[in-house]
C-alpha positions as MATLAB code, in Angstrom:
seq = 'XXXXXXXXXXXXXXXXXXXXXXXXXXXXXXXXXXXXXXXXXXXXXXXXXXXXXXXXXXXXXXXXXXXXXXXXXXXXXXXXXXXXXXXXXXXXXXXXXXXXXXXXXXXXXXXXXXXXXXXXXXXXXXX';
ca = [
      -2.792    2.772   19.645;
      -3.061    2.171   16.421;
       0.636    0.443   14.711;
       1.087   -0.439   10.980;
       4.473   -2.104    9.904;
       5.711   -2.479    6.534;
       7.904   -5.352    5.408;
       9.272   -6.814    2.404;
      10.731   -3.839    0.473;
      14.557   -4.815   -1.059;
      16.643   -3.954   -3.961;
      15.875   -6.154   -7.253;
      16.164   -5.816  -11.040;
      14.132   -4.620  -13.828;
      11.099   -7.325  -14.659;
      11.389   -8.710  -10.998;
       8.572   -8.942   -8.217;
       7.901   -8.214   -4.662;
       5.383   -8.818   -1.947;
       5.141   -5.828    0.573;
       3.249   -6.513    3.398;
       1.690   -4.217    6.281;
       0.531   -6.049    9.620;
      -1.651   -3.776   11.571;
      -2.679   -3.454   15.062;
      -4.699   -1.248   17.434;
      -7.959   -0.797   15.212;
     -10.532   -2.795   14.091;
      -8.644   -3.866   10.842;
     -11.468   -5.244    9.220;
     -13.851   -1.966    9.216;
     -11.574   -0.131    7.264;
      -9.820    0.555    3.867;
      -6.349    0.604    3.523;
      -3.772    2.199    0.748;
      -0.609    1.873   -0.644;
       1.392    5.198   -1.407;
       4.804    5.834   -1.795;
       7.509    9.200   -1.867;
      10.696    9.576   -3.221;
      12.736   12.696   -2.004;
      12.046   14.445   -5.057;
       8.118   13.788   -5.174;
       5.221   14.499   -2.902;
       3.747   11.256   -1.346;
       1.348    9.795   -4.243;
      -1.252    7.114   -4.213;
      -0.370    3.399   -5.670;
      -3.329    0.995   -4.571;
      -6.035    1.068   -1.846;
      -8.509   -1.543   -0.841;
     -12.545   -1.369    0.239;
     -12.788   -2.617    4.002;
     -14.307   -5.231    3.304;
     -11.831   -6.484    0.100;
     -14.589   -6.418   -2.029;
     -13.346   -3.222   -4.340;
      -9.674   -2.470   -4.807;
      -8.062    1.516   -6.727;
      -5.067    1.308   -8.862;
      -2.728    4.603   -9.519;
      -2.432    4.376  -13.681;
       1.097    3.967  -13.587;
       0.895    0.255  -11.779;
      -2.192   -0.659  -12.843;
      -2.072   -4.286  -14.497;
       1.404   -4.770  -12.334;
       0.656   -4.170   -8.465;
      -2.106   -6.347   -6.702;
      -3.331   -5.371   -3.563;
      -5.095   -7.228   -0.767;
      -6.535   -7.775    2.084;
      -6.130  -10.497    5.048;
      -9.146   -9.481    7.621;
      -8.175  -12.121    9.883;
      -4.685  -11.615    9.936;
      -5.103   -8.025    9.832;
      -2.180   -7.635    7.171;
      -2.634   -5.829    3.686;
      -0.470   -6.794    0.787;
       0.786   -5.385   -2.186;
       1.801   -7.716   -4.874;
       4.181   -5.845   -7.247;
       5.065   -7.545  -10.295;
       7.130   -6.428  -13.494;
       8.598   -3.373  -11.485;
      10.418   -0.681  -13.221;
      13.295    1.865  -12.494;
      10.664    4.365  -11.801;
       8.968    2.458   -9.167;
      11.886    3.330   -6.693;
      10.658    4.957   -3.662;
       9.973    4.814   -0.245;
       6.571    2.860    0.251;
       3.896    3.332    3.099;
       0.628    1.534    4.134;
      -1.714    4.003    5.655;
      -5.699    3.432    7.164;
      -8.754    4.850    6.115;
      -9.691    7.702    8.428;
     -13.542    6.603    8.046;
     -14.636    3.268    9.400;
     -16.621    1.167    6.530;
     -16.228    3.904    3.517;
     -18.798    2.969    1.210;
     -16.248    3.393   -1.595;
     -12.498    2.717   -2.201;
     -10.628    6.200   -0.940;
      -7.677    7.096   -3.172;
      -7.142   10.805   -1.855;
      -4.033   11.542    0.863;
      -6.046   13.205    2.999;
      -8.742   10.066    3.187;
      -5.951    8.259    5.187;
      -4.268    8.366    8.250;
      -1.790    6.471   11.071;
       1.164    5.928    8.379;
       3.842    2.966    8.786;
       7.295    3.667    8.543;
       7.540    2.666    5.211;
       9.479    0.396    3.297;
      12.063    1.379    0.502;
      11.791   -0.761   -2.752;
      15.143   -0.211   -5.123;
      14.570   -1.091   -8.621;
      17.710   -1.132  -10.823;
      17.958   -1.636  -15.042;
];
């Protein structure tokens, strides 16, 4: 059964950082992408950061690009999201999600490439 679990979210400031983490279980980790997204109540669920299966290509959402690292630890089966410099609008609910196609030959950035969500995480940033 396949379990991902989100960690790390909190409430900080304006300019602060944050390391999300998602430790997965029940899938051959290392065979597949994995993705950042996040949802507020007042937006659909949109894509932040995904990574190839094997860590060798990562996708970036405009809007954190230069700010948000992800990556990927095949041996500890976790993926992490650095987020640095956050900003009022990066308030939301965040999820880590798994590719739904074992060793995509490219990084998926598209919803409905991904599947088994966590529960999320909810990152508060205030000014």
């Amino acid at each position: 059964q396949v379990q991902l679990q989100e960690s790390g979210g909190g409430s900080v400031h304006t300019g602060d950082s944050l390391l999300l983490s998602c430790s997965a279980s029940g899938f051959p980790f290392s065979q597949f992408a994995m993705g950042w997204f996040r949802q507020t109540a007042a937006k659909e669920r949109e894509f932040v950061a995904a990574i190839k299966w094997d860590a060798d290509a990562t996708r970036y959402a405009d809007s954190v690009k230069g700010r948000f690292t992800i990556s990927k630890d095949n041996a500890g089966n976790t993926v992490y999201l650095q987020m640095n410099n956050l900003k009022p609008e990066d308030t939301s609910f965040y999820y880590c999600a798994k590719d739904r196609q074992r060793r995509r030959y490219f990084v998926p950035t598209e919803l409905g490439s991904f599947q088994s969500w966590g529960q999320g995480t909810q990152v508060t940033v205030s000014s």
